[in-house]
Residue, then its C-alpha position, 0 to 999 in steps of 0.5 A: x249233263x257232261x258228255x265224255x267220250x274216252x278212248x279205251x284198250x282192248x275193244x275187239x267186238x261186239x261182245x265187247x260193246x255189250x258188257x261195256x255198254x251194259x255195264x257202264x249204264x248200271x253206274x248211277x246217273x249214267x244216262x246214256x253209252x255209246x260204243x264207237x268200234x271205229x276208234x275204240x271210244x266210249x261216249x259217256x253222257x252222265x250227270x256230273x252231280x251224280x257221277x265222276x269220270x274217274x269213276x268211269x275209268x275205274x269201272x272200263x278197267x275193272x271190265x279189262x278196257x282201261x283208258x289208252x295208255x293204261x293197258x296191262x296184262x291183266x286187263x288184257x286177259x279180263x277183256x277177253x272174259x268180259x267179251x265171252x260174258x257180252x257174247x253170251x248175253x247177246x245171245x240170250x237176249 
């Protein structure tokens, strides 16, 4: 199993945690994901047989958390939706 953490923009709360963490664990061979808030980072351990870390990537961008250096308008603005859908699925659950 390979472990990555990555650092990512745009994490602002724990409904941010939520969706990523949500997220990010339904992508196959995705064993585990943790949120550190302290430094915006997501460690991800995955089997590199199965996954690829730019698959990864792909997907914190897609959710409006890309890799540090990557941030745009638009993934700004998909952060926050991706935060009010975390939020709300916290509170459901």
């Amino acid at each position: 199993m390979t472990k990555e953490k990555i650092i990512i923009e745009n994490l602002k709360c724990h409904g941010c945690a939520n969706t990523i963490r949500k997220e990010v664990s339904k992508l196959n061979g995705v064993s585990e994901v943790e949120i550190g808030m302290e430094d915006s980072s997501v460690n991800v351990g995955f089997d590199e047989t199965i996954q690829t870390k730019e698959n990864i990537l792909k997907k914190l961008a897609r959710l409006g958390y890309p890799e540090t250096g990557h941030n745009s308008l638009t993934s700004e603005v998909v952060s926050y939706v991706s935060c009010a859908v975390g939020r709300m699925s916290k509170k459901s659950e």
